[in-house]
C-alpha positions as CSV (number, residue, x, y, z in Angstrom):
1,X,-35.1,40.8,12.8
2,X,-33.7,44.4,11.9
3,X,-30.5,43.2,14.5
4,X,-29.9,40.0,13.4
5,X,-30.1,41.4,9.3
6,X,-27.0,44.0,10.4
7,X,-25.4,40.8,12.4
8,X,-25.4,39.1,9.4
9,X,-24.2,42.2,6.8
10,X,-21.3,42.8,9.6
11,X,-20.3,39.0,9.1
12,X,-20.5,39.2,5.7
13,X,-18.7,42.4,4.9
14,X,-16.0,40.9,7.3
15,X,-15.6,37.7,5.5
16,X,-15.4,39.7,1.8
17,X,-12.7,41.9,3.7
18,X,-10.7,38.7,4.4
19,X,-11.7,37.2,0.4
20,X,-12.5,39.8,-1.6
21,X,-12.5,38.6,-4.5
22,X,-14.9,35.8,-3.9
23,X,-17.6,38.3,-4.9
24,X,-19.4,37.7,-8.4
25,X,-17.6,40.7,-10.8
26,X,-20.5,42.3,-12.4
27,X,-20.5,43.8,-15.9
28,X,-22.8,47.2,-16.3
29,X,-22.6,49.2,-19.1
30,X,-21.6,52.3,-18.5
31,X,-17.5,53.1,-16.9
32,X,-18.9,54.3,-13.6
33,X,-19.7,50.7,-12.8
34,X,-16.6,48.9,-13.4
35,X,-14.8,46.3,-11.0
36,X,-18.1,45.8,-8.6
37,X,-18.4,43.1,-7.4
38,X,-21.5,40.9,-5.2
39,X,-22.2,38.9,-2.8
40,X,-25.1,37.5,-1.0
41,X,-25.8,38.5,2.7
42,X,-25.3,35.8,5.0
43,X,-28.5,34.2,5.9
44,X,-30.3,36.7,4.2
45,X,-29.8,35.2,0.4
46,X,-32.1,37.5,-1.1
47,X,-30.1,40.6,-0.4
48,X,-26.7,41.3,-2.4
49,X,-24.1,43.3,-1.2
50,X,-22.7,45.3,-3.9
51,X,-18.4,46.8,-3.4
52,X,-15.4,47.5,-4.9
53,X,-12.2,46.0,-3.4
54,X,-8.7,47.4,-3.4
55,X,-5.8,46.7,-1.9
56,X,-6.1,49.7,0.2
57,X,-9.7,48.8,1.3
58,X,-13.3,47.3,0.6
59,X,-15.8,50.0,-0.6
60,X,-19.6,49.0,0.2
61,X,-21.6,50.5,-2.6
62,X,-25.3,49.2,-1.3
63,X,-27.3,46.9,-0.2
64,X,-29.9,45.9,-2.6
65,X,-32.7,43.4,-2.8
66,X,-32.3,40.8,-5.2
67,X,-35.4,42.1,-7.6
68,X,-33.9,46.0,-7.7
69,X,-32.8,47.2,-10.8
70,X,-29.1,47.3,-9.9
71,X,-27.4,49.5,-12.5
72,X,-29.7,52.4,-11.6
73,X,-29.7,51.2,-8.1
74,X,-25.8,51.6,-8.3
75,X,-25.3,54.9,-9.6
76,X,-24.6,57.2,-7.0
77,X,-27.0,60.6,-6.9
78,X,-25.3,64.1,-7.0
């Protein structure tokens, strides 16, 4: 299962690369989580894939289960 889960994240994170704008624009408080964007894991629909797209490149933030708290999910650690 744990190869055909990264299968599918590979497929999708192509397919966003190709559309990225298709991805749901989220709106968190807070201005270190503007302009992400999600979108569900192929096959796996309970997983989101959270990213930022620009025209340079698409930035993969995480992948989170769909019952994570996502703004504190989101924020990165230092």
């Amino acid at each position: 299962m744990a190869l055909r889960f990264l299968a599918a994240i590979d497929r999708t994170v192509e397919g966003l690369a190709g559309q990225p704008m298709k991805g749901r624009l989220r709106r968190f408080r807070g201005s270190d989580l503007k302009s992400i964007r999600s979108w569900r894991v192929d096959d796996f629909e309970n997983y989101l894939i959270f990213y930022r797209a620009t025209k340079e490149r698409l930035e993969v933030l995480r992948i989170k289960h769909g019952a994570m708290d996502f703004p504190q999910a989101l924020r990165r650690k230092e």
